[in-house]
C-alpha positions in Angstrom: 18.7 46.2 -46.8 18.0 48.0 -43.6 15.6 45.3 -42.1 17.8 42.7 -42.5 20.7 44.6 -40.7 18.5 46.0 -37.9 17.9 42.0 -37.1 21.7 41.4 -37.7 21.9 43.9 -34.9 19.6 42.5 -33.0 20.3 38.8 -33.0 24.5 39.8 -33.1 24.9 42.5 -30.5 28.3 44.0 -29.5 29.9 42.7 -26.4 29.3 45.7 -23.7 32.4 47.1 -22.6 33.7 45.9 -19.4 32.5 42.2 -20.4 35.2 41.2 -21.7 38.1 39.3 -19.6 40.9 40.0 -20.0 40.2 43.8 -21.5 42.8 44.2 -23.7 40.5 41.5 -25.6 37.8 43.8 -26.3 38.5 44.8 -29.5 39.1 41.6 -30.8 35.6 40.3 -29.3 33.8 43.3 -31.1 35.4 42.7 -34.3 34.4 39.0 -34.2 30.6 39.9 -33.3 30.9 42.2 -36.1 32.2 39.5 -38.6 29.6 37.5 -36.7 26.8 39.9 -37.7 27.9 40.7 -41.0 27.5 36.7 -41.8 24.4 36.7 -40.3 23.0 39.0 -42.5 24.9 37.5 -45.2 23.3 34.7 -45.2 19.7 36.0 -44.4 19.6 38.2 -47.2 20.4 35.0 -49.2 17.8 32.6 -47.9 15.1 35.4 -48.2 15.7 36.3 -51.7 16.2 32.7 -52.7 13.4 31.7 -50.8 11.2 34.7 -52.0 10.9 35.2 -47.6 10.3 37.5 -45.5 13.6 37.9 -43.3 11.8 38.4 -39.7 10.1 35.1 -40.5 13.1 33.5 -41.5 14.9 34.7 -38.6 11.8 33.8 -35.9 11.5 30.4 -37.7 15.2 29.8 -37.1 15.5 31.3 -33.4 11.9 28.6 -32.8 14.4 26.0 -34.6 17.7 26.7 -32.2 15.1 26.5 -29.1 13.2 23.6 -30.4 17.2 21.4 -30.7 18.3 23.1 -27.3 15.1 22.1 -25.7 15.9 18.2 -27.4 19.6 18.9 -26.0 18.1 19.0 -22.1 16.3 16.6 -22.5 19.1 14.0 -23.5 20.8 15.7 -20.6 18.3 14.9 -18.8 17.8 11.2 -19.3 22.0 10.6 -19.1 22.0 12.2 -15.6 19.5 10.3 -14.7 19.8 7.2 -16.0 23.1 6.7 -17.7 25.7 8.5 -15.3 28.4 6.1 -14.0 28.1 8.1 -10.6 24.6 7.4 -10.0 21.5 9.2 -10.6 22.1 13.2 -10.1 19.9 14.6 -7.5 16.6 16.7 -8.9 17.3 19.8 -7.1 20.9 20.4 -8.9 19.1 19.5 -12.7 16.2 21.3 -11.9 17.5 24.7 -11.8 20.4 23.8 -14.0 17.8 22.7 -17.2 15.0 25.1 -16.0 12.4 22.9 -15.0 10.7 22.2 -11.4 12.1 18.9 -10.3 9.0 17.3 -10.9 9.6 18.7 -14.6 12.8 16.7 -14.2 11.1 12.9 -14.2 8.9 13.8 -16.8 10.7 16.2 -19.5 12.5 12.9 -20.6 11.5 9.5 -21.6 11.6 5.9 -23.4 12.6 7.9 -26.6 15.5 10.1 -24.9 16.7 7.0 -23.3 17.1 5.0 -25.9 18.2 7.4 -27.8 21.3 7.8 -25.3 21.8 4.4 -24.8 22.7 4.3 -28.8 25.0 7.2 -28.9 26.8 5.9 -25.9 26.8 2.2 -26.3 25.4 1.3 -23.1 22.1 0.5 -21.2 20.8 2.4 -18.7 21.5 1.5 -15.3 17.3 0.3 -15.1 15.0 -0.2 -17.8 13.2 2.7 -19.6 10.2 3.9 -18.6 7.7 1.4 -21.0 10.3 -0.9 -21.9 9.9 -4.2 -22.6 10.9 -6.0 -19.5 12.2 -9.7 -21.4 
């Protein structure tokens, strides 16, 4: 189906050349994003016929879906540098353009939730109570 490659090209693009270190290695990259793209549409062709979908949708929904878990990912980020890291507390203007927010983004893109959802991964409490947390 010609719409679903077009978006396999799209959202699987060939490495450029020249931007691939070392370049003997370029051939190998473009054969992977080619097995990368064919999988992609692979697999989009599958979940639009068996959902009865349109594949643009599919694929927008998904790309919302990877930005929506990579925007939860910074945020956990967030709330370890801050208030797990055995170093002390990193400074807001090294996360801030790291993560992409304004470093007064920084203290408030994270909170109670993040934290204690940290402190269960790593088995540990924050070096200060969360934001809202009980104090007893």
């Amino acid at each position: 189906m010609l719409l679903i490659d077009e978006l396999a090209t799209v959202l699987c693009p060939l490495p450029e050349p020249g931007s691939v270190t070392p370049q003997e290695a370029f051939p190998d990259a473009c054969e992977e994003a080619e097995r990368e793209r064919s999988e992609y549409a692979s697999n989009l062709e599958a979940a639009a016929l068996g959902l009865d979908a349109d594949p643009l949708i599919l694929a927008l929904e998904e790309a919302r879906a990877q930005r929506e878990a990579a925007d939860r990912r910074v945020r956990l980020l967030l709330a370890y540098a801050r208030e797990f890291h055995p170093s002390g507390r990193y400074p807001l203007r090294e996360l801030a353009p790291a993560s992409g927010y304004k470093p007064s983004g920084v203290t408030t893109a994270y909170g109670a939730e993040q934290i204690e959802l940290v402190s269960s991964l790593i088995h540990r409490a924050p070096r200060r109570p969360a934001p809202g947390a009980d104090p007893s």
